[in-house]
Backbone as a chain_set.jsonl record, in Angstrom:
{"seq": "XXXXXXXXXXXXXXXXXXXXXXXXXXXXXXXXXXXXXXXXXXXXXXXXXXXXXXXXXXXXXXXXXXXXXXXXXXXXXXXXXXXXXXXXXXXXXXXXXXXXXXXXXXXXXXXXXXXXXXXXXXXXXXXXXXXX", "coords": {"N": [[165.247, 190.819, -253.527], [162.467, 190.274, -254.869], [159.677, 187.808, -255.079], [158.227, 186.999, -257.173], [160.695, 187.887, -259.31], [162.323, 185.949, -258.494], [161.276, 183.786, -259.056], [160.903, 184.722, -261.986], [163.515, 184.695, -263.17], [164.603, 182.111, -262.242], [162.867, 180.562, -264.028], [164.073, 181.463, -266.423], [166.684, 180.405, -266.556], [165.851, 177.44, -265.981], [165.02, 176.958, -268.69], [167.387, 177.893, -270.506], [169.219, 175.924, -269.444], [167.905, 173.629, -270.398], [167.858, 173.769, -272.983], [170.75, 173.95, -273.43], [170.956, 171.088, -272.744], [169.644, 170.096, -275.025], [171.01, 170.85, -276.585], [173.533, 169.533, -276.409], [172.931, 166.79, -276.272], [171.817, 166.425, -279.324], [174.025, 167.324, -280.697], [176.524, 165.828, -280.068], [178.4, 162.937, -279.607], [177.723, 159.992, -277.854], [180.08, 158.241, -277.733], [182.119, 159.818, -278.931], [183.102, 162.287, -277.939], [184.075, 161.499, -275.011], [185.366, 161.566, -271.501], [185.009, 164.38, -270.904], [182.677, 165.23, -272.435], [180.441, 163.763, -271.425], [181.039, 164.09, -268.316], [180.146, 166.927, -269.085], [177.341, 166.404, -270.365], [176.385, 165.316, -267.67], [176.392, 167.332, -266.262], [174.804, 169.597, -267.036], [172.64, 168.513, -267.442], [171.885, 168.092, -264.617], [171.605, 170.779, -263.878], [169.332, 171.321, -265.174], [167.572, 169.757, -264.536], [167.776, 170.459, -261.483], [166.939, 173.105, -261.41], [164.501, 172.894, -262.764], [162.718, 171.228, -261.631], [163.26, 172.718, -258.66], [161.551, 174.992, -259.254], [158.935, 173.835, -259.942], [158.311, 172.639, -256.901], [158.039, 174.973, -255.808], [156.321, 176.093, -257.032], [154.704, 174.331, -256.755], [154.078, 174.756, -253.255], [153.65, 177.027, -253.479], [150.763, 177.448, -253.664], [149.641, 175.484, -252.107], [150.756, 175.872, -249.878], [149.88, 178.28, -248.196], [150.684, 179.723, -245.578], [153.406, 180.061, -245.363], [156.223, 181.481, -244.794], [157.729, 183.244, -247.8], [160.739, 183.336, -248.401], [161.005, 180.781, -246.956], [160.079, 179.129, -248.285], [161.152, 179.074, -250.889], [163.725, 178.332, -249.89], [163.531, 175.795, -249.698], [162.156, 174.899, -251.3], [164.347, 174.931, -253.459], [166.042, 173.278, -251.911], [165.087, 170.531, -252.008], [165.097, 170.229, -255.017], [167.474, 170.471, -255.888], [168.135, 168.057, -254.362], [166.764, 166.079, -255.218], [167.734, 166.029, -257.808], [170.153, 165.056, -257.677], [169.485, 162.834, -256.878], [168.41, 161.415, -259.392], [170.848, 161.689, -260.85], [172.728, 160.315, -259.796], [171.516, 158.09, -260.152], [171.258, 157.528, -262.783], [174.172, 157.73, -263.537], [175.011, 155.411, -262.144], [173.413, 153.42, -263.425], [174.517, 154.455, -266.608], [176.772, 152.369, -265.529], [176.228, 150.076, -265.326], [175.459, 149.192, -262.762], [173.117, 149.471, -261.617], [170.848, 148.7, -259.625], [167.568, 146.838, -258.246], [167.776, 147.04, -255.479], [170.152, 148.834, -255.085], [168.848, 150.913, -256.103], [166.899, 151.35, -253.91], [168.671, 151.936, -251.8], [169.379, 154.102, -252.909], [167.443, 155.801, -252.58], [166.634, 155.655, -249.465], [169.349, 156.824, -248.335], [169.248, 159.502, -250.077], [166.604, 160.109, -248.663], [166.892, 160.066, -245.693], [169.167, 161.966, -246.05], [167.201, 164.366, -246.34], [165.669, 164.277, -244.236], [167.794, 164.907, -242.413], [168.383, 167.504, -242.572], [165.431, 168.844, -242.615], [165.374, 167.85, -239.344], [167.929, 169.578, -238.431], [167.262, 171.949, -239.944], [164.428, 172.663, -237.815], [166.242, 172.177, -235.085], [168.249, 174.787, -234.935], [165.288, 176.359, -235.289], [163.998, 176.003, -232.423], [166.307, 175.916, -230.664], [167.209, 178.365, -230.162], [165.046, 179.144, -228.018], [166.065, 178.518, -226.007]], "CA": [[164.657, 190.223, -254.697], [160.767, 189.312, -255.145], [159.569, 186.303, -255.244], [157.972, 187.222, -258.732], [161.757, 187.941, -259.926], [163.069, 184.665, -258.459], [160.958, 182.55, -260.372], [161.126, 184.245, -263.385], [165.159, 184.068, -263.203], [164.31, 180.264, -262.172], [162.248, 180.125, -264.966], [164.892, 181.417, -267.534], [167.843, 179.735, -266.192], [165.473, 176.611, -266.678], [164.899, 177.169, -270.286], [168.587, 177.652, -270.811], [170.264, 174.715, -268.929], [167.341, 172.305, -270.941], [168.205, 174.432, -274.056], [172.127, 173.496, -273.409], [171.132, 169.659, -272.682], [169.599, 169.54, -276.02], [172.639, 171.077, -277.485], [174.913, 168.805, -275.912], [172.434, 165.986, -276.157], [171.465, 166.502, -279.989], [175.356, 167.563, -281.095], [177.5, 165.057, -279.69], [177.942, 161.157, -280.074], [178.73, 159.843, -276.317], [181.331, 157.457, -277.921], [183.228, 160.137, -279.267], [183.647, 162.961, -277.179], [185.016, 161.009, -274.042], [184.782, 161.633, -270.304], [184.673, 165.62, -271.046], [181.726, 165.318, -272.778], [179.657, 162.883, -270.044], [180.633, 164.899, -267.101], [179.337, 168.308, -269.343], [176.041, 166.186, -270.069], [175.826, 165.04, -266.745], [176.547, 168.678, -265.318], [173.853, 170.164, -267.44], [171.268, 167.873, -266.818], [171.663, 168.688, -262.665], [171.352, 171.58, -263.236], [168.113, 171.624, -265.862], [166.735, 169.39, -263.303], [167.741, 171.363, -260.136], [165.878, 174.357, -261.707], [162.886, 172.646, -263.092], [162.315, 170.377, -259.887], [162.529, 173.589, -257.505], [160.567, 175.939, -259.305], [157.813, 172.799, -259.556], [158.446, 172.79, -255.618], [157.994, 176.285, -255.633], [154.39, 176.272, -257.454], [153.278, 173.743, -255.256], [154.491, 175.33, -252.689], [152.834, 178.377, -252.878], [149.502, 177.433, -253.505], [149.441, 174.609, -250.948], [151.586, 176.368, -248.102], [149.395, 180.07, -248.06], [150.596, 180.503, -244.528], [154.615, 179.783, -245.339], [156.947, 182.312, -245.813], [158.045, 182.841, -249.198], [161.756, 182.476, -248.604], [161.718, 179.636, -246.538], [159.614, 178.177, -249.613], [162.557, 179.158, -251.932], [165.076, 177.556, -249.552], [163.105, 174.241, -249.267], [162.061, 174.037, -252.861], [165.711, 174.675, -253.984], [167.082, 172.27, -251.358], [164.265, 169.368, -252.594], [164.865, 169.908, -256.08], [168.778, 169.506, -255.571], [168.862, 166.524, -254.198], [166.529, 165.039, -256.584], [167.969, 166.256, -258.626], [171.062, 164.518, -257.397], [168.925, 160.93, -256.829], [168.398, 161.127, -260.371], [171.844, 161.982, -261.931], [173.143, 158.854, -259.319], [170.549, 156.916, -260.998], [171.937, 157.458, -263.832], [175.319, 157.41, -263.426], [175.269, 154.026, -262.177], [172.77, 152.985, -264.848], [175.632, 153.606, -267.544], [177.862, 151.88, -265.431], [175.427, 148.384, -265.155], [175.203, 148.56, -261.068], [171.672, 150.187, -260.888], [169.784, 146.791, -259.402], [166.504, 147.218, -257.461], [168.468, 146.843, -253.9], [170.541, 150.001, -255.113], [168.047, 152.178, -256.345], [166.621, 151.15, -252.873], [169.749, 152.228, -251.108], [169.754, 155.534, -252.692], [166.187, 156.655, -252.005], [167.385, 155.888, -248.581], [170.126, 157.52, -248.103], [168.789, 160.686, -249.927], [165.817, 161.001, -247.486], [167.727, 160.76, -244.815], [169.601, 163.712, -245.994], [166.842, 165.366, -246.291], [165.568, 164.81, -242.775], [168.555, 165.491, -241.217], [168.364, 169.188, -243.264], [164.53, 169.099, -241.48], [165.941, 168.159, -238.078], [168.753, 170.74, -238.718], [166.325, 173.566, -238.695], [163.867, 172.513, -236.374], [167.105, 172.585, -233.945], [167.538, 175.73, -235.089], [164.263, 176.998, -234.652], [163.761, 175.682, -231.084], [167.429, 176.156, -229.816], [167.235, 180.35, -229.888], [164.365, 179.605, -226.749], [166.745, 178.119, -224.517]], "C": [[163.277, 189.682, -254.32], [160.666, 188.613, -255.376], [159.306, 186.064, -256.564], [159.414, 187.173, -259.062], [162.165, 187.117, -259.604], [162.703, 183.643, -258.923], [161.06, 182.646, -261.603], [162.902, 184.073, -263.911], [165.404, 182.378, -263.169], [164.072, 179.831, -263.485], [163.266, 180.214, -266.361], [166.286, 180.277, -267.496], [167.655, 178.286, -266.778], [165.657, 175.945, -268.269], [166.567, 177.199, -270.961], [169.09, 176.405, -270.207], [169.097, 173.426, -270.179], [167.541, 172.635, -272.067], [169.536, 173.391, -274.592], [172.092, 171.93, -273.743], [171.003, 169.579, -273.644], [170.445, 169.813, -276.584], [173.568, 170.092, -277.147], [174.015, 167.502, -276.621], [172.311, 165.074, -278.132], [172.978, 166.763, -280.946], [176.078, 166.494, -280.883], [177.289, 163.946, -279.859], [178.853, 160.87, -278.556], [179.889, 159.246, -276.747], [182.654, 158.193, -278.761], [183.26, 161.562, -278.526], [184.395, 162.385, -275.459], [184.077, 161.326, -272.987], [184.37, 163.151, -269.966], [183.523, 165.801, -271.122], [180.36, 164.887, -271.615], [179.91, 163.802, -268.896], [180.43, 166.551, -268.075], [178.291, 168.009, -269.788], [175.661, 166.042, -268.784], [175.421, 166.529, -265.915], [175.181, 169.546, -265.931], [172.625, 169.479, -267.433], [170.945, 167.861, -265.247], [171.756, 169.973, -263.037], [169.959, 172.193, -264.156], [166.86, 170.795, -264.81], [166.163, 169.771, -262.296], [166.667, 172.46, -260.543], [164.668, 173.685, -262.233], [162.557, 172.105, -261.609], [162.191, 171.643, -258.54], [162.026, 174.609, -257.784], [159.003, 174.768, -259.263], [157.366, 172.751, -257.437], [158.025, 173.851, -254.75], [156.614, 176.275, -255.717], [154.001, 175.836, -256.464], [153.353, 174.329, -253.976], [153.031, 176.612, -252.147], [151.458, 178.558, -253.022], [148.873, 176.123, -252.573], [149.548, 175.414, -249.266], [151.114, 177.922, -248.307], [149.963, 181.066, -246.745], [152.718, 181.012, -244.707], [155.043, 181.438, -245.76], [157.703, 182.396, -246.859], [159.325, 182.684, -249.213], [162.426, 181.296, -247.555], [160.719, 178.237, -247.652], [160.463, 177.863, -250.398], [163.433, 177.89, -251.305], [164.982, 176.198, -249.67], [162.916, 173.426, -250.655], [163.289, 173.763, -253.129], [166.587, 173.665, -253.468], [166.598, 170.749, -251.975], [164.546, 169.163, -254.357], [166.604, 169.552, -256.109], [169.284, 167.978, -255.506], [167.878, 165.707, -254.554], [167.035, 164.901, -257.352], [169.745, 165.123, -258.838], [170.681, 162.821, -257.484], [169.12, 160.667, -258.214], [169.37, 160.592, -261.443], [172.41, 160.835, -261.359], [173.411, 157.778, -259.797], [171.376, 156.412, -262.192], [173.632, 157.008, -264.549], [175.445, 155.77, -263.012], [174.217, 153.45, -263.28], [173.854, 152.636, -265.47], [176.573, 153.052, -267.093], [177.711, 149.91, -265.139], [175.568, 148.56, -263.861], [174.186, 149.251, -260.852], [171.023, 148.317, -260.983], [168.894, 147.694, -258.42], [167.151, 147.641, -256.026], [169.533, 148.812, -253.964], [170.12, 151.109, -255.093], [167.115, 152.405, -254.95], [167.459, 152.461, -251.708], [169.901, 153.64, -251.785], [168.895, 156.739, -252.485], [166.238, 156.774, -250.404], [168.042, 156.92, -248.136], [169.78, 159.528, -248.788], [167.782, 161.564, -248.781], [166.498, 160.945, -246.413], [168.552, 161.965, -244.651], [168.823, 164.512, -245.718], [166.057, 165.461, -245.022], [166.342, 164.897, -241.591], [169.111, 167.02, -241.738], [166.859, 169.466, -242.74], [164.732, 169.286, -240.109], [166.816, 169.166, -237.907], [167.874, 172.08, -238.363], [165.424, 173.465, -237.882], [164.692, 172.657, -235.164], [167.21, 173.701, -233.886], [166.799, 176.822, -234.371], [163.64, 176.996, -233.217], [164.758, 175.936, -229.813], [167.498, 177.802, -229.453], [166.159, 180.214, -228.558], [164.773, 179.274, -225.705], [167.752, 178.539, -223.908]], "O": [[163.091, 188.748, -253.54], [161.546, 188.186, -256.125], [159.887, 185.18, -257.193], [159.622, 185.966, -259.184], [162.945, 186.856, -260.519], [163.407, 182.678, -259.221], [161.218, 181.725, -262.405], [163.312, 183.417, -264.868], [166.141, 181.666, -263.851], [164.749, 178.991, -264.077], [163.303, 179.319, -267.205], [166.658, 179.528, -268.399], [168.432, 177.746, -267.566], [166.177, 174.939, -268.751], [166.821, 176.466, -271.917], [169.509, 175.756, -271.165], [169.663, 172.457, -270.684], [167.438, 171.597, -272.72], [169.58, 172.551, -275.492], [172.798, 171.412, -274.609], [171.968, 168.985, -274.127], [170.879, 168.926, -277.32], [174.518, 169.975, -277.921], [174.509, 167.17, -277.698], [172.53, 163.89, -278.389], [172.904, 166.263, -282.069], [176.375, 166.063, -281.997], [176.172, 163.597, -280.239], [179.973, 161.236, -278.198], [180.898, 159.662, -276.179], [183.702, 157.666, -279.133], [184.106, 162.008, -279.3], [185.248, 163.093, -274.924], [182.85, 161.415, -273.025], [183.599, 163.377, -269.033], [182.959, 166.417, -270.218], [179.535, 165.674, -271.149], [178.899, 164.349, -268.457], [180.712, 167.473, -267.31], [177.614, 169.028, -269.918], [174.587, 166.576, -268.508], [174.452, 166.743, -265.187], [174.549, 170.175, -265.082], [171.572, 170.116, -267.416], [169.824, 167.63, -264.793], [172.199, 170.533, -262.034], [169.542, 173.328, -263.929], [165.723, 171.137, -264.486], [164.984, 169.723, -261.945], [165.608, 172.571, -259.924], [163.651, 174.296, -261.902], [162.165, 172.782, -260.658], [161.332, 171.598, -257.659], [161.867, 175.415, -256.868], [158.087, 175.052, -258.49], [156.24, 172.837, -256.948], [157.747, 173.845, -253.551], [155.83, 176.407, -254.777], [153.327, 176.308, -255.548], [152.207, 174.366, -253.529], [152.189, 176.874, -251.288], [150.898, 179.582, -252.629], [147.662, 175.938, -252.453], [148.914, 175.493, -248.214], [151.981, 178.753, -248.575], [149.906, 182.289, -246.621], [153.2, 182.05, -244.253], [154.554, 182.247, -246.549], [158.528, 181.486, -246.928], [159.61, 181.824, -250.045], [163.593, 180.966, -247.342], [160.746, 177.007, -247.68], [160.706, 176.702, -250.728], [163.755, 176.849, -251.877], [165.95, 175.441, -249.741], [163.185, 172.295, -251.06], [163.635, 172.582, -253.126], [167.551, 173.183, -254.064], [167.42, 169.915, -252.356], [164.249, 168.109, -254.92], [166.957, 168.397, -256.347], [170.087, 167.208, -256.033], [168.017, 164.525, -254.242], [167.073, 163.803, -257.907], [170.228, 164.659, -259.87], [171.335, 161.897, -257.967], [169.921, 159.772, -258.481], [169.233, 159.763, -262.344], [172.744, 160.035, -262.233], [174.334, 156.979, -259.956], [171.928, 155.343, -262.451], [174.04, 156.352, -265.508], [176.064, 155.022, -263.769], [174.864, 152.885, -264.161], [174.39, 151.529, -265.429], [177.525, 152.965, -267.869], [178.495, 148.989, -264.91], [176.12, 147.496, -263.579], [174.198, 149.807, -259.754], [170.869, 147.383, -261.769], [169.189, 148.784, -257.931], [166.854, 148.755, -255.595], [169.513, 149.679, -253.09], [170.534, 152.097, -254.485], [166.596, 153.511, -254.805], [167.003, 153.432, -251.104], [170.621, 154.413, -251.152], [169.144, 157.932, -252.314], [165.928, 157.867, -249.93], [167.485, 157.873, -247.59], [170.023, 160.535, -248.123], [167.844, 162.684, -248.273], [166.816, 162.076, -246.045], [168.688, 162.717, -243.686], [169.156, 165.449, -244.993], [165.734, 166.585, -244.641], [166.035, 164.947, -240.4], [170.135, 167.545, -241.3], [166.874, 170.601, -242.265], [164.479, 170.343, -239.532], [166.427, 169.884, -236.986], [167.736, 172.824, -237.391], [165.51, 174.291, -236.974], [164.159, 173.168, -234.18], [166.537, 174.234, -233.004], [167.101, 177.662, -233.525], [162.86, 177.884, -232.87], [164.486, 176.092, -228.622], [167.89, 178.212, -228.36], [166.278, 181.199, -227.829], [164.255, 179.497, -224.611], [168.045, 178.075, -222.806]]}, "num_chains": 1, "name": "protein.A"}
């Protein structure tokens, strides 16, 4: 697959999952569909996120990083927009549950980057361990 064809699949997928949210978003009343409903907004907003956030990742990407190869651009955008994508829905989730306080939202910018530089360190091991 081309990189051209993986964005514009990105790009549709996009358009549908933010499509869906407004369907869900614009249809439903949270207080009467239940916990069904909330985890099939929450599920469609990670994943209108995930796809907007790593094709954004992607752009920049590829007109910043000229020397990169294009699917370890893919892998990096898609892994970055994930687990924003994940900070976000967190966010949120504790939002409607009243425990988002400054100290939390703290604690989960945290703990995300750390994920994500121990998915940096990860391949840098990796990439350095095949010369020994």
């Amino acid at each position: 697959m081309t990189l051209k064809t993986y964005t514009i699949l990105v790009f549709i997928s996009s358009l549908i999952s933010w499509a869906a949210l407004g369907l869900i978003v614009f249809l439903t009343s949270p207080y009467e569909v239940g916990a069904k409903g909330l985890i099939l907004f929450y599920i469609s907003l990670f994943l209108a996120l995930s796809t907007t956030f790593s094709l954004i990742g992607l752009i920049i990407r590829f007109f910043r990083y000229k020397k990169m190869f294009s699917l370890e651009k893919v892998i990096i955008s898609f892994r970055q927009g994930v687990l924003f994508s994940l900070l976000v829905i967190s966010a949120l989730i504790l939002q409607s549950k009243g425990l988002l306080t400054m100290w939390n939202a703290v604690l989960l910018v945290i703990i995300f980057s750390m994920l994500e530089f121990f998915f940096m360190s990860a391949k840098l091991g990796r990439k350095y361990n095949k010369y020994i």
